[in-house]
Every structure is written in C-alpha cells, then in structure tokens.
SERO-4910 file (N, C-alpha, C, O; in steps of 0.05 Angstrom, whole numbers):
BEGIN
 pado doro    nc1    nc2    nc3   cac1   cac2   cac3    cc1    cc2    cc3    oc1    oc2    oc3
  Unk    A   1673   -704   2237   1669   -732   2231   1668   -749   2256   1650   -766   2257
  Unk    A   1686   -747   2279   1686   -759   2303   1655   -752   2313   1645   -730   2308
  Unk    A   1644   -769   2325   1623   -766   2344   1622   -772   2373   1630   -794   2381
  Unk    A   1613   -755   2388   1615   -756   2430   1608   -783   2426   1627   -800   2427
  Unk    A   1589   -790   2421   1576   -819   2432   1598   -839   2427   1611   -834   2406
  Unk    A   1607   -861   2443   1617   -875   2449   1601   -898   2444   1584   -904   2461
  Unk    A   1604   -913   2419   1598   -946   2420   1609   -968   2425   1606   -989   2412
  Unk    A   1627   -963   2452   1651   -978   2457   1630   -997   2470   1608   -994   2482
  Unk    A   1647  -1022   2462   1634  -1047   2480   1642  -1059   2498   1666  -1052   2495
  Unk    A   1642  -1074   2516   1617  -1072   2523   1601  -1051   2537   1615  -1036   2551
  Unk    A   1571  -1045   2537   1562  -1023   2539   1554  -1029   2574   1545  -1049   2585
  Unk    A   1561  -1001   2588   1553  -1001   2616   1535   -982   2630   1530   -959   2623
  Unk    A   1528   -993   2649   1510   -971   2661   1527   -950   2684   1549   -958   2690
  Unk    A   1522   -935   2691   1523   -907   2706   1544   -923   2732   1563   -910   2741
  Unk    A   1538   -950   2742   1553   -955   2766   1582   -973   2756   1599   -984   2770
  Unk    A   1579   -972   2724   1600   -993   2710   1591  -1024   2706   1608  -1040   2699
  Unk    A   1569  -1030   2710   1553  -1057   2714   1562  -1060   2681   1566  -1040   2667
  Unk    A   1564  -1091   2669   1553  -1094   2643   1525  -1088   2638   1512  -1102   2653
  Unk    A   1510  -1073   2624   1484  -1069   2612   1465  -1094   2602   1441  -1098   2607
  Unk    A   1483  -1108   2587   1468  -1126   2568   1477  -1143   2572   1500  -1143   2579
  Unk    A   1461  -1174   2568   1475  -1202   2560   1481  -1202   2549   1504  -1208   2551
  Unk    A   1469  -1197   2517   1485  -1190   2489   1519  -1183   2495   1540  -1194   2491
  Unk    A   1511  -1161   2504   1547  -1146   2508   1558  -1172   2517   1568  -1188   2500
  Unk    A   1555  -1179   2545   1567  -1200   2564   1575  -1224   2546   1599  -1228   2544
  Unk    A   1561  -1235   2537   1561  -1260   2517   1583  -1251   2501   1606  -1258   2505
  Unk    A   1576  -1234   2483   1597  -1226   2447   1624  -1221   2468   1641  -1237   2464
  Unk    A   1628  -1204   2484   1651  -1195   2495   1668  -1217   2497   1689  -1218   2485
  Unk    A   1656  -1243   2518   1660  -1266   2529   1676  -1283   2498   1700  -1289   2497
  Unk    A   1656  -1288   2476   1662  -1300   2467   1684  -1276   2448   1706  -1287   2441
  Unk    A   1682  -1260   2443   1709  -1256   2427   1734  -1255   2444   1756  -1256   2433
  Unk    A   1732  -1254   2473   1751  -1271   2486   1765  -1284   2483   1789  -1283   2482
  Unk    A   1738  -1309   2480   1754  -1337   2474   1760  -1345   2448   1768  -1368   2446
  Unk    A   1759  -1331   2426   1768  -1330   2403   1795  -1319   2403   1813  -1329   2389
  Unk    A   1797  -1303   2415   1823  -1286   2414   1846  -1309   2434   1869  -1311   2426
  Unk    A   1838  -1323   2460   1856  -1336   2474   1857  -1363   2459   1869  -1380   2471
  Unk    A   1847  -1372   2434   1846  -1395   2427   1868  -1398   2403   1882  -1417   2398
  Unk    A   1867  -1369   2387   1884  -1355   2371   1915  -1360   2385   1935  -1372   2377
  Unk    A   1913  -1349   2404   1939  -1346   2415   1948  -1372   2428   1972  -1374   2427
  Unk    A   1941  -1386   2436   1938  -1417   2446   1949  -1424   2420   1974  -1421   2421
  Unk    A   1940  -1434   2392   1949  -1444   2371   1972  -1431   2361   1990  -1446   2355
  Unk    A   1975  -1411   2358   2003  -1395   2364   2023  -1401   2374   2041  -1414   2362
  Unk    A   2025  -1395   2394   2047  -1424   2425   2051  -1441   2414   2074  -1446   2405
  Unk    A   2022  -1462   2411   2020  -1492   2404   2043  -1495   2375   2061  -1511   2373
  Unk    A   2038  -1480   2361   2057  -1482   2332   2078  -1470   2344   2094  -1488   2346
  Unk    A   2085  -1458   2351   2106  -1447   2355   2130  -1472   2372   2153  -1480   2369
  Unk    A   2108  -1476   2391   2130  -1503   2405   2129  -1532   2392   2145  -1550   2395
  Unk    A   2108  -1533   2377   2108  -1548   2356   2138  -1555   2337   2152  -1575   2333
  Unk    A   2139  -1525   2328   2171  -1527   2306   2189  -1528   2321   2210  -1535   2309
  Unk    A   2191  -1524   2340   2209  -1518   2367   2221  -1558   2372   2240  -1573   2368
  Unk    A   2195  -1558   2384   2210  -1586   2384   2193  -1607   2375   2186  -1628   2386
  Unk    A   2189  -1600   2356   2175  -1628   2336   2157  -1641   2352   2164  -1664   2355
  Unk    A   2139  -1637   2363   2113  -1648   2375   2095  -1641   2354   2102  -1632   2332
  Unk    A   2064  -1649   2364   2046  -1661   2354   2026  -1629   2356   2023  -1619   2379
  Unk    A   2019  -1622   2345   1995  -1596   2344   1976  -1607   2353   1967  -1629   2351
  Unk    A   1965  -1576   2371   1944  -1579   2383   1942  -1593   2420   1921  -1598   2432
  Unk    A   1969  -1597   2428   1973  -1606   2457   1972  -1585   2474   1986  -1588   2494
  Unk    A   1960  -1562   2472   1958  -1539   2495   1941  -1550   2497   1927  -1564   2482
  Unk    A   1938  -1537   2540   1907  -1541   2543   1889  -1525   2538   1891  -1504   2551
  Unk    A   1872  -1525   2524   1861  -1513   2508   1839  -1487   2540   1831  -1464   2537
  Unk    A   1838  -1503   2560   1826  -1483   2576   1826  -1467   2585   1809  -1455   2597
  Unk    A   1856  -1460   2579   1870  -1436   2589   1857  -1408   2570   1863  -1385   2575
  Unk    A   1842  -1415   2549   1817  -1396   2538   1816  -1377   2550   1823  -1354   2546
  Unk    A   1804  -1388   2571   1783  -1373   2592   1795  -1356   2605   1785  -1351   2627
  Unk    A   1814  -1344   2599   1834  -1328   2623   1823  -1302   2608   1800  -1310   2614
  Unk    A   1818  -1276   2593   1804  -1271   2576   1777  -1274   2588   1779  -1273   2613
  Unk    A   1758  -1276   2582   1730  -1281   2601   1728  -1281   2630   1709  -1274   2645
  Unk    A   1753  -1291   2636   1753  -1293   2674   1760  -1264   2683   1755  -1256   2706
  Unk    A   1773  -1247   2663   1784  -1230   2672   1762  -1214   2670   1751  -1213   2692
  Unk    A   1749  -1200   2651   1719  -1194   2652   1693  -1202   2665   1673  -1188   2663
  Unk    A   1694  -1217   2675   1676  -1230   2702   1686  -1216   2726   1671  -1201   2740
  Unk    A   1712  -1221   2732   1727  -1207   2752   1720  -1179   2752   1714  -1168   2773
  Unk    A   1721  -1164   2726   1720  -1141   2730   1699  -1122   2732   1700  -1098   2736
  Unk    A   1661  -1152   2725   1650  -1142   2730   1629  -1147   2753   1608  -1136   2758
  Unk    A   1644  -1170   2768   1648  -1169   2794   1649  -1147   2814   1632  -1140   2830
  Unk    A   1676  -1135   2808   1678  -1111   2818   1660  -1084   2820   1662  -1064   2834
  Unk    A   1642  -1094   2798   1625  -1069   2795   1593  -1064   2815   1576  -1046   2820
  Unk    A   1600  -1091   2821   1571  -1091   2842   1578  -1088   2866   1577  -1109   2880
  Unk    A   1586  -1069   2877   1600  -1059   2901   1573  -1070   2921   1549  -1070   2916
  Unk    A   1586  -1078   2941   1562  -1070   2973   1538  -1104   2961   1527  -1114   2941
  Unk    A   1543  -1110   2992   1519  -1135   2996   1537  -1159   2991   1561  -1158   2984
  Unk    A   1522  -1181   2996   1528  -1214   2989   1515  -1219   2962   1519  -1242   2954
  Unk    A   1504  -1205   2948   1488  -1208   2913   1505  -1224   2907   1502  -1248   2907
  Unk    A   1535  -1207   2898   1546  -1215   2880   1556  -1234   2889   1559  -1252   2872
  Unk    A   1565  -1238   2911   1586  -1270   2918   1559  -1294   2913   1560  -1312   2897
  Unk    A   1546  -1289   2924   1522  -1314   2914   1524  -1316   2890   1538  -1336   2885
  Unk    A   1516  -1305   2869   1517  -1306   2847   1545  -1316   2825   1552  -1332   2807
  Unk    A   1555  -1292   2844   1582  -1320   2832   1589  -1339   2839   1600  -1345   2819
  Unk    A   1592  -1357   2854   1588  -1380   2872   1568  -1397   2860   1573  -1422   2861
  Unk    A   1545  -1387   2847   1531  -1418   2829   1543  -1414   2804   1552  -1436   2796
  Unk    A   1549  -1390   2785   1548  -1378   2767   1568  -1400   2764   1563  -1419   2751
  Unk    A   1596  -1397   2780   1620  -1420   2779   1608  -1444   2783   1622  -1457   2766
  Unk    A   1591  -1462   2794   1585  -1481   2803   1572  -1499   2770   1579  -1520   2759
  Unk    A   1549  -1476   2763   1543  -1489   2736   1559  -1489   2714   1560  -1507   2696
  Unk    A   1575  -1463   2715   1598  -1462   2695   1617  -1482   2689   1618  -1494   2667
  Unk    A   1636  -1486   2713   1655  -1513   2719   1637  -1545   2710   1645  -1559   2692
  Unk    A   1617  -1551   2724   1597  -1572   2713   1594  -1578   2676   1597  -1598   2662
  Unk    A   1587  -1554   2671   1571  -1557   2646   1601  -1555   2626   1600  -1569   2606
  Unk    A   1626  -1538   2628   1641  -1543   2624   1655  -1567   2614   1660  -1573   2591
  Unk    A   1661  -1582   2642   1682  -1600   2644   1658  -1628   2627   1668  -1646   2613
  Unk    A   1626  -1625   2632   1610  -1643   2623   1613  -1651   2588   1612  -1674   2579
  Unk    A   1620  -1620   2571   1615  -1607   2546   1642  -1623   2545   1637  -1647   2541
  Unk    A   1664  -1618   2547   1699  -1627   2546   1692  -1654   2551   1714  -1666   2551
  Unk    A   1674  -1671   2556   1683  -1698   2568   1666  -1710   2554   1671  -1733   2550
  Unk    A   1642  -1700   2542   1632  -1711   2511   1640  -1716   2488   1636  -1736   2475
  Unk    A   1668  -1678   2478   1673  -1676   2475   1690  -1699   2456   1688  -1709   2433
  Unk    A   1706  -1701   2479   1730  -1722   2487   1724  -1744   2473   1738  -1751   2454
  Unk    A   1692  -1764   2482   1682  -1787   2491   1676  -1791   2457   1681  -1811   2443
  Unk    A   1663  -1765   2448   1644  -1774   2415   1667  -1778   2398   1664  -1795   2381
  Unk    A   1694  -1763   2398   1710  -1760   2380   1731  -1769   2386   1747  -1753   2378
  Unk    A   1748  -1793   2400   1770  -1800   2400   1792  -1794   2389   1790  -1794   2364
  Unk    A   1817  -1787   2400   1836  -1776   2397   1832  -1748   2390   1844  -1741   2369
  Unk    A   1818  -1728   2403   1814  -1696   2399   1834  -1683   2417   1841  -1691   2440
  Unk    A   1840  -1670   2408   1870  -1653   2429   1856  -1636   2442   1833  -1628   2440
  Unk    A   1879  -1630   2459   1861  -1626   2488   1868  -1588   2480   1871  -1571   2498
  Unk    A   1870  -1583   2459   1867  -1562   2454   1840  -1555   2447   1829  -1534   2455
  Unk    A   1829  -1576   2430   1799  -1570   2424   1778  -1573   2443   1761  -1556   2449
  Unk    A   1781  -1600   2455   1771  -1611   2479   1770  -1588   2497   1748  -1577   2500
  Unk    A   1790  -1579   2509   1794  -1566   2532   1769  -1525   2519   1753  -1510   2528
  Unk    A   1786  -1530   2493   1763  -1501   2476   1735  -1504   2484   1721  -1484   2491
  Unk    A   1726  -1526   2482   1696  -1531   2482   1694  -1522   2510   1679  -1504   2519
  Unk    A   1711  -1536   2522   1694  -1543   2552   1699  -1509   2557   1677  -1500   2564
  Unk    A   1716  -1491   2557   1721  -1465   2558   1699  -1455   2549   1681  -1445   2562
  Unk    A   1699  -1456   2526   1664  -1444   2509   1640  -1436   2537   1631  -1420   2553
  Unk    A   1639  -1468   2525   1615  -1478   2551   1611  -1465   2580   1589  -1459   2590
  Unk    A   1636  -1463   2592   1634  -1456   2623   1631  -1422   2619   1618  -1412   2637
  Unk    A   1641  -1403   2597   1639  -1382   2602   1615  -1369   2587   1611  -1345   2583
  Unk    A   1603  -1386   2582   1576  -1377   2560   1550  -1381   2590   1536  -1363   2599
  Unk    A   1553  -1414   2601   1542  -1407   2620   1542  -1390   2652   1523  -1379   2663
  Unk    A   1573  -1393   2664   1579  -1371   2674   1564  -1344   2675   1552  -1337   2695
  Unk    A   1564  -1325   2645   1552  -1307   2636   1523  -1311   2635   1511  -1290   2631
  Unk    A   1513  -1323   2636   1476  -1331   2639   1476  -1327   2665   1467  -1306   2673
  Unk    A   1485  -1344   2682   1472  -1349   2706   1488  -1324   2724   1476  -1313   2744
  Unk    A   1507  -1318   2718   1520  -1287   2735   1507  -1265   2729   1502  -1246   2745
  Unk    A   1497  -1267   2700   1475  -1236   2685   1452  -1240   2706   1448  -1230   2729
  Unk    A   1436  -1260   2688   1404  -1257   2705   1413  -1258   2748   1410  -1237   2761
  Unk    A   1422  -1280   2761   1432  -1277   2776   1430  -1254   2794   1411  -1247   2807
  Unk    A   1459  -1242   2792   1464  -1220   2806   1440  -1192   2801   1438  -1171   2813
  Unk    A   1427  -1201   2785   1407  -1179   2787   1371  -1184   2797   1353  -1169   2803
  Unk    A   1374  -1218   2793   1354  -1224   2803   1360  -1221   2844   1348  -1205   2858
  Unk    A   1382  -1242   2853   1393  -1224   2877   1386  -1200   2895   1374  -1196   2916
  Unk    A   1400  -1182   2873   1399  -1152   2882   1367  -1141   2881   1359  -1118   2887
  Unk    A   1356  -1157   2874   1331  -1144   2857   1315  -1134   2845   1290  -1132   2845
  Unk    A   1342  -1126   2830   1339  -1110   2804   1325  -1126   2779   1330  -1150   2783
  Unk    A   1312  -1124   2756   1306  -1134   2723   1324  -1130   2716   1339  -1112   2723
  Unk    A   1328  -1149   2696   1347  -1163   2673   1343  -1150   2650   1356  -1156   2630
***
C-alpha cells in the first residue's frame, strides 16, 4: 500500500531549490494560516487572562513561518551574489507592498485590530516576497522559471 514516491511538499529539485511557485506560494500561505491560528490562540488566551479586548496581537508576527522557509530556501542556492540580490529586492517589495496593504487596510476599515491589519499586511509581504525571490533568483542565476 505505501508507495517510494514521495509527494511531500514542497516539491524540490536535486540541489534542494523549491521547484515550483505553486509549492512556494501554498507552502507560504499555509504558513500564514497556521501562525494566524496560533496568534488568535495567545490572543484568547491572554484575553481571559486578563480581560482585554480580542484580537490585540500583532498580527505580523504571521510571517515568522514563511520567513523561516525563505531562509531555508535561501540556503539552497549555494555560491554567487544571485541570491543576496534577489533577496534584497524580494525584501524591498515585500516590506513596501506589505506595510502599503496593512495601511489601507487600517485606513478603509476603522478600528481593525492590528491582528487583522498586521494579517493582511503579512499576507501581502510574503505572497510578494515569494514572486519576486522565485522568478528573481533564477532569472539572476540564469536559469528559467
């Protein structure tokens, strides 16, 4: 009944690179589903704790989860300046489009907790992050996407 093949995700190539944006993306975002989970968790938890208001985590702390997988696939592009370039805008548009998404956020919906607020802008920075680090580092190196 077991089968060799491995459909573990995310799927990699031969040097440990992520393979796919697909992978990169779904990985990313069940990430941040899972640190958002646990964020509201805390949040209730210190909530009954001491009678505050739900939803006062910062919600950006998401991203810890996604950063760690960036990091790790960072690591995978051994040898050259590719990858530091690439990460270096990858962060540049990420942080931007982020903190931009969180501050609309914020602006359209008055009084949003900075749990959600801070979610979005997390969303946002690691969705694009993952775009511009995928194509990126391989446009760089010289490799196709």
């Amino acid at each position: 009944m077991a089968e060799s093949k491995s459909d573990a995700r995310p799927r990699r190539d031969a040097e440990g690179r992520i393979a796919t944006l697909a992978d990169l993306i779904g990985v990313v975002l069940a990430g941040l589903v899972i640190g958002l989970l646990v964020l509201l968790l805390f949040d209730g938890v210190f909530q009954l704790i001491a009678s505050g208001r739900l939803g006062q985590s910062n919600g950006w702390l998401a991203v810890i989860l996604p950063a760690w997988l960036f990091a790790d696939d960072f690591r995978a592009w051994r040898g050259g300046s590719a990858r530091f370039v690439a990460a270096l805008v990858a962060l540049g548009v990420g942080v931007a489009s982020g903190l931009l998404a969180a501050g609309v956020a914020t602006g359209i919906v008055f009084g949003l907790p900075p749990l959600v607020s801070g979610g979005i802008g997390a969303a946002v920075l690691s969705v694009a992050y993952a775009t511009v680090w995928f194509h990126g580092v391989r446009w760089l190196d010289g490799r196709t996407g």
